[in-house]
C-alpha positions as CSV (number, residue, x, y, z in Angstrom):
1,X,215.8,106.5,26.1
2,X,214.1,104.9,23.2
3,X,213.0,102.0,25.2
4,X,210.5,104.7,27.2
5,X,209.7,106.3,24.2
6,X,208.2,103.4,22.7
7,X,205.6,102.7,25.1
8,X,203.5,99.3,24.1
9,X,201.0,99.0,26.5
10,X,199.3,102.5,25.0
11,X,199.0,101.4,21.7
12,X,197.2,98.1,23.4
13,X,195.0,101.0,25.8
14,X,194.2,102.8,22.2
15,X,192.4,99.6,21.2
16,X,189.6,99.6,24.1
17,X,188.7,102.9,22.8
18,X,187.0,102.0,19.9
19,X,184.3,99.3,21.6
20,X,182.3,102.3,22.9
21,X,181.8,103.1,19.3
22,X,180.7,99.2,18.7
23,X,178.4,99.5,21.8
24,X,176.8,102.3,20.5
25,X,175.5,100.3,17.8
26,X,174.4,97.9,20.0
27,X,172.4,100.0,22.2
28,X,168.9,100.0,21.1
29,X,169.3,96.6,22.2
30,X,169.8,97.3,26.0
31,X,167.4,99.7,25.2
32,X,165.0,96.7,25.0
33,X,165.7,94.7,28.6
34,X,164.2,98.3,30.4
35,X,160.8,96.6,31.1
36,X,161.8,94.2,32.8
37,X,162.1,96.1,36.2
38,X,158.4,97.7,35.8
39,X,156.6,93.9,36.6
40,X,158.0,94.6,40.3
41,X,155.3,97.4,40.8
42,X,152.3,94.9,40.0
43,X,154.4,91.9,42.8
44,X,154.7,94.8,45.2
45,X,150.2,95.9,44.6
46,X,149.2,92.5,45.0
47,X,151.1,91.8,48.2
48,X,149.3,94.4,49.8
49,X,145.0,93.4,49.5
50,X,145.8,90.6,52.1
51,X,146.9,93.4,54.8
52,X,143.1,94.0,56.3
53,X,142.1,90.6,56.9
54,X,142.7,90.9,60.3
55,X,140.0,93.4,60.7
56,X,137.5,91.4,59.6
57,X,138.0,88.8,62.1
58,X,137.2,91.0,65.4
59,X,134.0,89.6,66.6
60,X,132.4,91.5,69.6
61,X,130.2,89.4,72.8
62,X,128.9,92.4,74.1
63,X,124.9,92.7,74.3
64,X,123.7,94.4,71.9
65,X,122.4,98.3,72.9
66,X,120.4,100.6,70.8
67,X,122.5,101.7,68.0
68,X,119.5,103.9,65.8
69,X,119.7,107.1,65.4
70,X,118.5,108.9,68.1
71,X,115.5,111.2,67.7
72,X,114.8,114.8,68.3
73,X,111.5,115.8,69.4
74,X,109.5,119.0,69.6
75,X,105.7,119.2,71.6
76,X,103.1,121.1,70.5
77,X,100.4,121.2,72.9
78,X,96.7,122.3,71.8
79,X,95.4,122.6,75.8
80,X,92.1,124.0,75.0
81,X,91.1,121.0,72.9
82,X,93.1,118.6,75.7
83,X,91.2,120.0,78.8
84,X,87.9,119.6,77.4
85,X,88.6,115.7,76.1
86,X,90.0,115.0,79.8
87,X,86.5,116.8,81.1
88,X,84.7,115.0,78.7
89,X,86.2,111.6,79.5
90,X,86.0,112.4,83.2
91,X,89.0,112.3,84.2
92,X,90.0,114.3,87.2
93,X,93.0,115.9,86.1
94,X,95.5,115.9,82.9
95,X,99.0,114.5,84.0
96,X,101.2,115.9,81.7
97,X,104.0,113.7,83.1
98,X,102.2,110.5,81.5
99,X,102.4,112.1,78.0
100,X,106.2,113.3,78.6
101,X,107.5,110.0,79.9
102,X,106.2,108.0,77.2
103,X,107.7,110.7,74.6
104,X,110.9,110.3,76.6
105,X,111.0,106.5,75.3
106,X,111.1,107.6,71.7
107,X,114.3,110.5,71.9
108,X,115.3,113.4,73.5
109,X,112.6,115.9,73.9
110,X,114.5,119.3,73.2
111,X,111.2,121.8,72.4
112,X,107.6,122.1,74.1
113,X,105.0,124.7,73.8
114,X,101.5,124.7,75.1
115,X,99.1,127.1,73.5
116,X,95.9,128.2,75.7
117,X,94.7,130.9,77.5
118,X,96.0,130.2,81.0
119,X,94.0,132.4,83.2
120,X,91.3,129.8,82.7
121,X,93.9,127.4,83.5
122,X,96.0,128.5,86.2
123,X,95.8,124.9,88.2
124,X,98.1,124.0,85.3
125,X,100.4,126.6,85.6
126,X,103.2,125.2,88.3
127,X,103.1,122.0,86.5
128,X,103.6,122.6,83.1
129,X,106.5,125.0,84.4
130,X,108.3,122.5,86.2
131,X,107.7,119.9,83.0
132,X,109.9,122.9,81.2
133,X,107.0,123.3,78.9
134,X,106.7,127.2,77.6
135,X,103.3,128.4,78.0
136,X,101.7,130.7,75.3
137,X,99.0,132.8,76.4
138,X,95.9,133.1,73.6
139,X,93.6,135.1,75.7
140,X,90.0,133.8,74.7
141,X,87.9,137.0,74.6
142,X,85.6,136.1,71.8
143,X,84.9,133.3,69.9
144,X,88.1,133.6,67.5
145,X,90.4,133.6,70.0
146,X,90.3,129.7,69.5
147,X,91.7,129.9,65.8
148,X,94.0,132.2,67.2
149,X,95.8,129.6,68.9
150,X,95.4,126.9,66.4
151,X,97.0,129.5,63.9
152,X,99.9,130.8,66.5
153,X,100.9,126.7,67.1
154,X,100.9,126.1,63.0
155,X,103.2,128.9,62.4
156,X,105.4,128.3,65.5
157,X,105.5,124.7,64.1
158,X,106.2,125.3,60.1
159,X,108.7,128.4,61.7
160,X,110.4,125.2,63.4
161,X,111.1,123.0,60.2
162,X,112.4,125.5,58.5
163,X,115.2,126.8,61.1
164,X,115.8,123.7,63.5
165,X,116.6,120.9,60.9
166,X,117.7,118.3,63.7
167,X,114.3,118.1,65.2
168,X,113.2,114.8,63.5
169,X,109.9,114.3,64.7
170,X,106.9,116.4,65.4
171,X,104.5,115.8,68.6
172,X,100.8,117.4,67.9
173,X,99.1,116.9,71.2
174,X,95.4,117.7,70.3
175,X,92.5,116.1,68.9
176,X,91.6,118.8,66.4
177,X,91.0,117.8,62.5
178,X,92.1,121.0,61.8
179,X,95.6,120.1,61.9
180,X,95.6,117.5,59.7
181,X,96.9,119.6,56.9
182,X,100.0,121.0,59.4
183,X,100.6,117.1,59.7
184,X,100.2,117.0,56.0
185,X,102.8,119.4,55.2
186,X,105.5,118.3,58.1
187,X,105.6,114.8,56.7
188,X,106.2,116.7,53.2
189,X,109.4,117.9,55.1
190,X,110.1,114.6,55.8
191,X,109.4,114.7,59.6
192,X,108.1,112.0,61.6
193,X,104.3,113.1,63.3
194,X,103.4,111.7,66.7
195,X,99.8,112.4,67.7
196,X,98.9,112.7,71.0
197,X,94.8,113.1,72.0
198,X,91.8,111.9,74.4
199,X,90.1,109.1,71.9
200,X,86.6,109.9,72.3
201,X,87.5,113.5,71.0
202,X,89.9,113.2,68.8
203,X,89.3,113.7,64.6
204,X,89.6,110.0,63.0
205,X,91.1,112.3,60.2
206,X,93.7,113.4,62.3
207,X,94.2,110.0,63.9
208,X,94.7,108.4,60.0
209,X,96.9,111.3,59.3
210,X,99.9,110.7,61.9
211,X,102.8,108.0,61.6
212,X,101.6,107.2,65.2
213,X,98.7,108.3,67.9
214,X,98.9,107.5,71.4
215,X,95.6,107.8,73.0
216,X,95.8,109.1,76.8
217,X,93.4,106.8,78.2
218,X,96.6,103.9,77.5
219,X,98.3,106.3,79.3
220,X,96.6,105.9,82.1
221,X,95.9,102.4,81.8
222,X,99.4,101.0,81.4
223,X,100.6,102.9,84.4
224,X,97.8,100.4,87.0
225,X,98.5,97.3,84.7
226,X,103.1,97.5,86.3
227,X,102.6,94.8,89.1
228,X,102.1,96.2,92.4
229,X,105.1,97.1,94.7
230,X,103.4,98.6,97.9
231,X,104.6,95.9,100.4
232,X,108.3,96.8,100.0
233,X,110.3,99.6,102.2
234,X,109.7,103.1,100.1
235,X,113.0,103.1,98.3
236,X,112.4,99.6,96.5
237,X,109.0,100.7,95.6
238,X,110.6,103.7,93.4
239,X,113.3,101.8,91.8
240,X,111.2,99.0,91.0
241,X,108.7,100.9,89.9
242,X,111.2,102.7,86.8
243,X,113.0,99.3,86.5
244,X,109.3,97.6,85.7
245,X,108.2,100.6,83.6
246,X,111.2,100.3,81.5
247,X,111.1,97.0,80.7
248,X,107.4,97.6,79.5
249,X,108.6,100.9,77.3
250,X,111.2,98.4,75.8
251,X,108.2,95.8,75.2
252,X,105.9,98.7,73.3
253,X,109.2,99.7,71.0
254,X,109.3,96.1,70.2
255,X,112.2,95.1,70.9
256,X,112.6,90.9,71.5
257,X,115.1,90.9,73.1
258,X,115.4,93.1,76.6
259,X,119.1,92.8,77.9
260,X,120.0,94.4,81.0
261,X,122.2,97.2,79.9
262,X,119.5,98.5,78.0
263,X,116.9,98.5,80.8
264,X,119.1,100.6,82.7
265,X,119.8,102.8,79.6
266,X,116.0,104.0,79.8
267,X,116.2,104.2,82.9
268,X,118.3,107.0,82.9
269,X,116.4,108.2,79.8
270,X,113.3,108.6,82.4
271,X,115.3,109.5,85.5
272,X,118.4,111.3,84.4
273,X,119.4,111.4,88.2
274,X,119.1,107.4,88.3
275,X,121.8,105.6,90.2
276,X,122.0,102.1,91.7
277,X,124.5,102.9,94.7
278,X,121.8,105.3,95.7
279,X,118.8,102.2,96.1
280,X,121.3,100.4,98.5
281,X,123.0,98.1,95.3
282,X,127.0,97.6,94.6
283,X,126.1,97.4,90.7
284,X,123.1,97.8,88.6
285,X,123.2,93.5,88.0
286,X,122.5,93.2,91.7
287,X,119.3,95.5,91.6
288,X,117.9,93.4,88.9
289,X,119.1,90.4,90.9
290,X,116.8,91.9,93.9
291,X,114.0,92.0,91.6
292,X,114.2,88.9,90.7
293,X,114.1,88.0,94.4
294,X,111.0,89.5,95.1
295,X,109.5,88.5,92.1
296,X,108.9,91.0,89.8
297,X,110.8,90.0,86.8
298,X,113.2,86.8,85.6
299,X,116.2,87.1,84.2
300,X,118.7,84.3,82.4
301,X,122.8,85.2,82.0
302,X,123.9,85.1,78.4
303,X,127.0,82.5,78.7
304,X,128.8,84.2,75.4
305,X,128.9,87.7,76.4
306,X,128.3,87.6,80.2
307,X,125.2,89.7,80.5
308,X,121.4,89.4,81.3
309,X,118.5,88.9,79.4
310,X,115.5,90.4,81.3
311,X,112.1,89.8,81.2
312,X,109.1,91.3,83.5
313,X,106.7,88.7,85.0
């Protein structure tokens, strides 16, 4: 009985009880190896930089298309002061359809107006309806009626700026100085003016005044200087005649280099209906191919990126 009253190992068990009162003394020094683990947060941030490398090393051959932003535009047309500079310059008849092609080249065309009084103009009526241009009537019963237009198209155009902020550039199709200070004030807004006139009666103030001015007389002259298609069957004559008039929009917005993707990009600008397959042609590289044929333009492939580079004779 003694012998299990006497038990040895718990007085040896007692000992181990007092080293947690030793450690405790010795635990601001653990206290002091905490840091340690922290330096793996800086290992793990500068690990991860190298991750978009790879990103940086796609590399695209495709041609190059038109990647600026695309502008809006909105015509104003002053047709009193138009009809009398096409009189004047003796031309038989305005074609509105020159002025809205070459506006076509520049952006989407998304508001027109034309300001006269149109029973002295009713030749013009069908036309300008099937252009989708809105016609406002200014009947011209005395001699102010002519301000009355002028006025009408300024606050139509200043009522525009303030309510259609994507319109990014303004056509003023007149040759009237007394818009200058309506130009004045839109490029205040910061919009773009495109000037549109007959030159022998339009206002060099007005001319000075816009970003741009097309004169209708280059119109008309750039449309007889595309090379002559009349020998071909009917259907080559109307492709070749867009294909041939878009490389030469493509020349005038300076572009150096003309690749074929592009061409058939304005195209479609000018002829939203436009389609190869319907001219005849598997793809649009074998219409250009054609043209080449006859030809009408030269083309040379790009070995890197697999298309053409086009250029009109």
């Amino acid at each position: 009985m003694n012998d299990e009253t006497v038990p040895f190992p718990a007085a040896e068990a007692a000992e181990p009880e007092r080293k947690p009162s030793r450690r405790r003394r010795g635990g601001a020094r653990r206290h002091k190896t905490f840091p340690a683990p922290a330096e793996e947060t800086p290992v793990a941030a500068a690990v991860a930089p190298p991750a978009p490398a790879p990103t940086s090393m796609s590399v695209s051959s495709a041609p190059p298309t038109r990647t600026s932003v695309e502008q809006r535009l909105s015509l104003f047309i002053d047709f009193e002061n138009i009809a009398l500079g096409v009189r004047d310059a003796q031309y038989k008849k305005f074609d509105i359809q020159l002025v809205l092609q070459r506006l076509i080249e520049k952006g989407r065309i998304v508001f027109k107006k034309a300001y006269a009084d149109w029973t002295r103009y009713q030749e013009y009526k069908r036309e300008f309806h099937e252009a989708a241009i809105e016609l406002i009537d200014i009947p011209q019963r005395n001699y102010s009626a002519k301000n009355s237009a002028d006025i009408r198209m300024v606050v139509d155009a200043m009522d525009l700026v303030a309510s259609k902020g994507h319109i990014t550039t303004f056509v003023i199709c007149s040759g009237d100085s007394d818009f200058s200070p309506l130009v004045s004030k839109l490029k205040e807004n910061d919009k773009g003016v495109i000037g549109v006139g007959v030159k022998n009666s339009t206002s060099n103030l007005l001319i000075s005044n816009c970003d741009e001015f097309i004169f209708y007389e280059d119109l008309v002259r750039e449309t007889r200087a595309i090379p002559s298609v009349d020998s071909l069957p009917k259907k080559k004559q109307e492709v070749f005649r867009l294909v041939l008039d878009s490389i030469q929009a493509l020349r005038r917005e300076n572009y150096d280099v003309i690749w074929g993707s592009m061409v058939k990009q304005t195209m479609q600008r000018k002829q939203p209906y436009f389609n190869e397959s319907y001219y005849g042609y598997k793809s649009f590289s074998e219409l250009l191919q054609d043209a080449e044929r006859n030809g009408l333009l030269t083309m040379k492939k790009d070995a890197k990126s697999g298309g053409y580079v086009v250029a009109s004779t």
